[in-house]
C-alpha positions, 0 to 999 in steps of 0.5 A, a space after each residue: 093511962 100509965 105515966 110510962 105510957 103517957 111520958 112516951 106519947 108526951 115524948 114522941 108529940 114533942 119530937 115532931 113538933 120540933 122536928 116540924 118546925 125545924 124542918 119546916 124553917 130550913 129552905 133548900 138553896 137547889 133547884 126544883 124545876 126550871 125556878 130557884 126554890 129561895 132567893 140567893 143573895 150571894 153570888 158563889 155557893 159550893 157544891 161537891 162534884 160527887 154529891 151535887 145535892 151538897 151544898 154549902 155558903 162557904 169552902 169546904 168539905 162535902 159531909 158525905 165524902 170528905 171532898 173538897 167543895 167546888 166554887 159555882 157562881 150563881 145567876 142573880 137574874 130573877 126567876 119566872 116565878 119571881 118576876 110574876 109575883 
């Protein structure tokens, strides 16, 4: 194998383990179904009202549109999911 060649899959294998790991580190704060995919402890988060998939912790700007963000109280009651567990 060329050193060109092995750089560039030593290179790529690197890319996709970090990206991997990264991704796999990052828990989504929506919904998915009827349960909430992670335990929120806070009380408000803020959404974008064009972009609802935005959401943020703190006040701001949606990335996407430069909107401000809108405040959303959440239910601190336990899911179906968490009270089976």
């Amino acid at each position: 194998m060329s050193t060109i060649t092995r750089f560039l899959v030593v290179a790529v294998t690197t890319f996709l383990v970090v990206t991997s790991v990264s991704l796999a580190q990052k828990k989504p704060l929506h919904k998915s179904g009827t349960t909430m995919t992670r335990k929120v402890s806070q009380k408000v988060v803020y959404y974008c009202p064009m972009h609802p998939k935005e959401i943020s912790l703190n006040p701001g700007k949606c990335p996407v549109c430069r909107m401000d963000l809108v405040k959303k109280k959440i239910n601190q009651s336990p899911t179906r999911k968490e009270r089976s567990t």
